[in-house]
C-alpha positions in Angstrom: 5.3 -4.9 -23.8 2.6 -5.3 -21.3 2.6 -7.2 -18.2 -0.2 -8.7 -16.2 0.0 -7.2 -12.5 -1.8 -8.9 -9.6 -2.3 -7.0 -6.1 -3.8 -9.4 -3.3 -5.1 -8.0 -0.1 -7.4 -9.0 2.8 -10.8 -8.5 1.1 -10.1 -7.6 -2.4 -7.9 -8.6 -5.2 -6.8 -6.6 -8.3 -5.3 -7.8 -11.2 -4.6 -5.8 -14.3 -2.9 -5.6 -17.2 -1.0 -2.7 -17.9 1.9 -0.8 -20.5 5.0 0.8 -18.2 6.2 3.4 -20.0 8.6 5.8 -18.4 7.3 6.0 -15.1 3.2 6.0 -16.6 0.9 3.1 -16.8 -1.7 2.2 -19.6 -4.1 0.0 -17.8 -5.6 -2.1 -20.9 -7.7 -4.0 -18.3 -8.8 -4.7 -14.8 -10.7 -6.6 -12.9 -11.4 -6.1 -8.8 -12.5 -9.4 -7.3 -13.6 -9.8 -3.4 -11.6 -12.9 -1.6 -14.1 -14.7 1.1 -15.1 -13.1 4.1 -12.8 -14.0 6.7 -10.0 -15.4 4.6 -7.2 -13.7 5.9 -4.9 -14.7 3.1 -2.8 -12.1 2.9 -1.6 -11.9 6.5 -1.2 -15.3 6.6 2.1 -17.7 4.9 0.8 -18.6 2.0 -2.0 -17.8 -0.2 -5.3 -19.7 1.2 -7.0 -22.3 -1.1 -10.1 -20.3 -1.1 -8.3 -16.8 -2.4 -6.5 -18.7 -5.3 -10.2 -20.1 -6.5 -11.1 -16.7 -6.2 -8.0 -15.3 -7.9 -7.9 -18.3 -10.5 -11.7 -17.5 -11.6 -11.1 -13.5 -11.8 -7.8 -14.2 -14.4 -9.9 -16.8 -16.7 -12.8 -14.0 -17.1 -10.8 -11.5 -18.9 -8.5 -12.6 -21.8 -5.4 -11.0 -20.5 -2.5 -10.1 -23.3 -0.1 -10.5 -21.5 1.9 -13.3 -20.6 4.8 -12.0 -17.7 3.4 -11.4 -14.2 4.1 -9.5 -11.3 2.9 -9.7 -7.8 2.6 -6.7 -5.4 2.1 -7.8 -1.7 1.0 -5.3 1.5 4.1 -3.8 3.8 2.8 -6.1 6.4 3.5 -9.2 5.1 7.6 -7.8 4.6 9.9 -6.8 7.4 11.7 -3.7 5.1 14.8 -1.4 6.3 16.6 1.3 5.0 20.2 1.5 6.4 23.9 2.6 4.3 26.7 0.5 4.2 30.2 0.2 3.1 30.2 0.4 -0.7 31.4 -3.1 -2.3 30.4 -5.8 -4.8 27.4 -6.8 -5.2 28.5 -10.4 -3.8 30.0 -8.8 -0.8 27.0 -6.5 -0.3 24.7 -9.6 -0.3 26.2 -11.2 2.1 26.1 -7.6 4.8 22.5 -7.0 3.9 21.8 -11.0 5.1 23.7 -10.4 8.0 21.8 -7.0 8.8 18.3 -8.7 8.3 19.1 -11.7 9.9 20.7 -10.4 13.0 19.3 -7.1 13.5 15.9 -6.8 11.7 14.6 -10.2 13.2 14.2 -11.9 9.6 14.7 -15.6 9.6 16.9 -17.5 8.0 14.5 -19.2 6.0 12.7 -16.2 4.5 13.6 -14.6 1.0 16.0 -11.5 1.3 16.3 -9.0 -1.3 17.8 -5.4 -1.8 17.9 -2.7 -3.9 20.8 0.1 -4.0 20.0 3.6 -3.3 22.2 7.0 -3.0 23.6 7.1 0.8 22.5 10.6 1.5 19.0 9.5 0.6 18.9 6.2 3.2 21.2 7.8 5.9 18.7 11.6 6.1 15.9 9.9 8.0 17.5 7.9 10.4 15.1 9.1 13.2 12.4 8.1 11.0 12.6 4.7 12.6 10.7 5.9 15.5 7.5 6.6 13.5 7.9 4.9 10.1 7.6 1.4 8.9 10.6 2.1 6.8 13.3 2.1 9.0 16.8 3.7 8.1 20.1 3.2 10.0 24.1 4.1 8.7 26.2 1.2 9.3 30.1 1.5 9.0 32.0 4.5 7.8 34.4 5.0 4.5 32.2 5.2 1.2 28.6 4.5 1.5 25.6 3.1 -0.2 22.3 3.0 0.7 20.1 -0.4 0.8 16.6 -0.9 0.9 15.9 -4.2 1.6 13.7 -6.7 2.3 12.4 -9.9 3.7 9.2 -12.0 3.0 8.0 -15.7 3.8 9.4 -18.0 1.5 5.9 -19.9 2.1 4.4 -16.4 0.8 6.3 -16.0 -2.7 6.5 -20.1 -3.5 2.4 -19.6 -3.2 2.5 -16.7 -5.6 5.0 -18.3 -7.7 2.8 -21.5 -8.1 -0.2 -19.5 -9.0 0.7 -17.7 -11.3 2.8 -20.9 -13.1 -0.1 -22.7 -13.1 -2.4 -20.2 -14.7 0.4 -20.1 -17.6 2.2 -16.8 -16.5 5.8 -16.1 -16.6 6.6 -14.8 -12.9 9.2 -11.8 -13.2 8.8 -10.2 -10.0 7.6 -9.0 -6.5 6.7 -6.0 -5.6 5.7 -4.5 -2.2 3.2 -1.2 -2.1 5.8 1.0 -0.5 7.6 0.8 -3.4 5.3 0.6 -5.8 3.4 3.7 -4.6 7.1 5.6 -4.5 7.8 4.9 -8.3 4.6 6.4 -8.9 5.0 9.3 -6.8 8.6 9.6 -8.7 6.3 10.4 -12.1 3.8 12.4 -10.6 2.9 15.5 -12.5 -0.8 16.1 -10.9 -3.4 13.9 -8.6 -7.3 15.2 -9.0 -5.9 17.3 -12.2 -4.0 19.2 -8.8 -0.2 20.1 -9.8 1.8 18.1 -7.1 5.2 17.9 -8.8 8.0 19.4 -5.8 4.6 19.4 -3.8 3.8 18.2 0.1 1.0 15.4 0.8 0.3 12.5 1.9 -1.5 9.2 0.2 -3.4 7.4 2.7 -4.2 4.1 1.8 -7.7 2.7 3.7 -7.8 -1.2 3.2 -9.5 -3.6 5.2 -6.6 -5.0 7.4 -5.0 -2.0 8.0 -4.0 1.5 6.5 -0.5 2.1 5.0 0.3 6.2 4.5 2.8 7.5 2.5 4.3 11.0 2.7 5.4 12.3 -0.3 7.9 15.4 -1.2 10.2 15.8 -3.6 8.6 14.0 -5.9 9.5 11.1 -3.5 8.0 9.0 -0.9 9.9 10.6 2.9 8.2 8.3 5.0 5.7 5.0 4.9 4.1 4.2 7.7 1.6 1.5 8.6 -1.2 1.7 11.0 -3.1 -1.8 11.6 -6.5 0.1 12.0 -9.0 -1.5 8.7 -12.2 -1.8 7.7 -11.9 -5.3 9.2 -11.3 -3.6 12.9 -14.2 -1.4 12.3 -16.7 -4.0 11.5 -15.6 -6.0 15.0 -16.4 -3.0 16.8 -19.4 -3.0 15.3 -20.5 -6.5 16.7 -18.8 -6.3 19.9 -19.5 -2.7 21.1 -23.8 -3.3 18.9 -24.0 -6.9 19.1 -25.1 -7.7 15.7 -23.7 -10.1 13.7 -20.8 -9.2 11.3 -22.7 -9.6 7.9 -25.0 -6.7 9.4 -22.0 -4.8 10.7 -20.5 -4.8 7.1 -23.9 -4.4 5.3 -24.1 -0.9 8.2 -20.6 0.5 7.0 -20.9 -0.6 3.2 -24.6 1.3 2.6 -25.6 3.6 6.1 -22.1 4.5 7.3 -22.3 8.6 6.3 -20.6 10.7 8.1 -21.9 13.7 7.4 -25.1 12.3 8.9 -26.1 13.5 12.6 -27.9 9.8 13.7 -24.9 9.3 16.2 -26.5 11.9 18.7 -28.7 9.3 19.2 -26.1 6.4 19.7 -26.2 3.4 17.8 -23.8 2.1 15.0 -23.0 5.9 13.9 -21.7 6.6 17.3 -19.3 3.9 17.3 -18.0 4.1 13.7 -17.6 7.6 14.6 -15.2 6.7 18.1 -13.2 4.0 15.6 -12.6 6.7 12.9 -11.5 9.3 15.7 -8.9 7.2 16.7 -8.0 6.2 12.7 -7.5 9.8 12.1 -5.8 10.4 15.3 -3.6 8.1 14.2 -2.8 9.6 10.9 -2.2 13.2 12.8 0.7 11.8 14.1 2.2 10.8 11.0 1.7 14.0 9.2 2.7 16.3 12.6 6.3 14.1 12.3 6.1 14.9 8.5 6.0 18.4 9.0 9.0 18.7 11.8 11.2 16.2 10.0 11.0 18.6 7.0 10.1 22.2 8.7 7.1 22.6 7.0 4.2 24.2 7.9 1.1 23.1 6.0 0.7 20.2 3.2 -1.6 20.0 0.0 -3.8 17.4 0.5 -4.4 14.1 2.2 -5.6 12.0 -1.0 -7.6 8.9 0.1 -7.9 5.7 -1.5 -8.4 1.8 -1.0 -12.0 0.3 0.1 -12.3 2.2 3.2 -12.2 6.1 1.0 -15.7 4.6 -0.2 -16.7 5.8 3.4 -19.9 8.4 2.8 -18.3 12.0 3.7 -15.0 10.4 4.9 -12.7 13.0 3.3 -14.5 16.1 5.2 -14.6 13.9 8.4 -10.7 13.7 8.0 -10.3 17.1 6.7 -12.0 18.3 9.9 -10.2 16.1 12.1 -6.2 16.9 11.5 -7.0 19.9 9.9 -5.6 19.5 6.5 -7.7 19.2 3.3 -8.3 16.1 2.6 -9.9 14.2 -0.3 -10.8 10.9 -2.7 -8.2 10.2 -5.3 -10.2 10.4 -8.1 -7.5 10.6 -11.0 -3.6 10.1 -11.0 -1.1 11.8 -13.9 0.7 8.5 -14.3 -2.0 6.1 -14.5 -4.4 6.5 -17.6 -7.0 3.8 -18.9 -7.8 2.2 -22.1 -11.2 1.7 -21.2 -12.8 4.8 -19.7 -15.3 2.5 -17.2 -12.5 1.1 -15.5 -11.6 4.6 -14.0 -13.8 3.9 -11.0 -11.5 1.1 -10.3 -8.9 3.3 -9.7 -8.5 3.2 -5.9 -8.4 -0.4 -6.0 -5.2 -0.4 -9.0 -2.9 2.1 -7.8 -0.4 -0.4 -5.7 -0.9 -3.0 -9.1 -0.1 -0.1 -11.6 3.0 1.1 -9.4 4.0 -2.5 -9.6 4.0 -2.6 -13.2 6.6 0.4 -13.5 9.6 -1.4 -12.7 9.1 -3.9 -15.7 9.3 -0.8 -18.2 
């Protein structure tokens, strides 16, 4: 059965429709829809009554199928942990994983609170991860374990979603967060640029607008997510602070000049500042991937595959590449994702969190 799958971030929006199917996704169809400039909804409580127009238009120009929906929302917007505790019913575990969140994780009593079980060896191995990772993991008690992921949103944030989608005649199932929905697809993985990565070592490095979320993958698994609040959106203000233009010219710049494999920044200018912001992006990522490496003993990974708005960057995967010293390149194709109609292929960087999302309704 397919389900309609919406994925709201700073700038864009996705929404597709999509068959789960043992860890794959058909996408039937999808649309990619940019939210006003300056909208912020997706860092904010609750979805802004600009984004819904936007949102509410995008769903009424494609006759979607399906009729259940599920939302995927950015790791920013969630407070999420991985710690172990004492093994129990699920009643008894509810009330524990409250307790943790609440008391220990800064979540308010307010927000929504939920949690998934996972084996204890896998949310107990990286509890030093909590120094560099956005998914924290910490053992609590002793006797038999189990692990938890859990997690806390706004209850502003998921009424807003909730309402949208009820009153655009959708059955709401589910939310989603791009951690997770990017580690279900890892799970399924067999290649990524028609490259075998199945038991492989990489990293997926999402680029969005208000900030860039990385996940390191091995296993067949994601080890570590971490999120790095360097976007597109901090770009084009250094662009009109450090150039003084306005910010319609500083995104027009990074949208159709910004190429890095261009030598114009020996001469100063825009080049030379996109250039200093992108140093300290990838400098930024290093760190992640030098951590990777220790916490597992490795020596080298595959590939750095790039996607979100900001891998449409002009020359951005050789600039990256050069800079940590790891290949590094565009995810152009993904095993588990396949669609219907072959134009909508190019929308692939945008629909990876929404197709991820889709999985868990299979």
């Amino acid at each position: 059965m397919s389900v309609l799958s919406l994925d709201v971030g700073t700038n864009h929006c996705t929404i597709l429709e999509g068959n789960a199917r043992k860890g794959s996704v058909e996408i039937v169809q999808a649309v990619v829809a940019r939210l006003p400039a300056d909208d912020g909804s997706a860092g904010k409580g609750a979805l802004s009554p600009f984004a819904y127009d936007v949102i509410a238009e995008a769903m009424k120009s494609v006759r979607f199928g399906a009729k259940r929906a599920v939302v995927t929302v950015n790791i920013n917007n969630m407070i999420i942990r991985d710690f172990t505790l004492p093994d129990g019913p699920v009643k008894q575990l509810d009330s524990m994983v409250k307790n943790e969140m609440l008391h220990n994780y800064s979540a308010s009593p307010a927000d929504v609170i939920q949690f998934i079980k996972m084996p204890a060896a896998s949310a107990a191995e990286e509890d030093e991860a909590s120094a560099s990772g956005s998914l924290r993991r910490k053992s609590i008690g002793a006797g038999a374990q189990t692990g938890i992921r859990a997690a806390t949103v706004k209850k502003e944030l998921v009424d807003s979603y909730y309402q949208l989608l009820k009153k655009l005649k959708f059955t709401p199932v589910a939310m989603d967060f791009h951690a997770n929905a990017i580690e279900k697809l890892v799970m399924g993985a067999n290649a990524i640029n028609d490259t075998p990565v199945k038991d492989k070592n990489y990293l997926m490095v999402d680029f969005g607008s208000s900030g860039t979320l990385i996940h390191a993958a091995a296993d067949n698994r994601v080890f570590i997510s971490r999120y790095i609040p360097l976007g597109l959106n901090d770009l084009d203000q250094l662009l009109v602070d450090r150039e003084f233009i306005p910010m319609e010219e500083a995104r027009a710049f990074r949208r159709e000049k910004l190429d890095l494999q261009s030598e114009d920044d020996a001469q100063g200018g825009p080049m030379k500042t996109a250039r200093s912001f992108l140093y300290q992006w990838s400098d930024e990522i290093q760190k992640v991937l030098k951590f990777f490496m220790g916490r597992k003993g490795i020596s080298e990974v595959e590939c750095l595959y790039l996607y979100g708005s900001g891998s449409l960057i002009k020359g951005l995967p050789d600039y990256l590449s050069a800079a940590v010293g790891t290949k590094a390149a565009r995810l152009e194709t993904f095993s588990g994702i396949t669609f219907k109609n072959g134009y909508d292929q190019a929308k692939l960087p945008y629909c990876l969190n929404a197709a991820g999302a889709a999985i868990r309704l299979s």
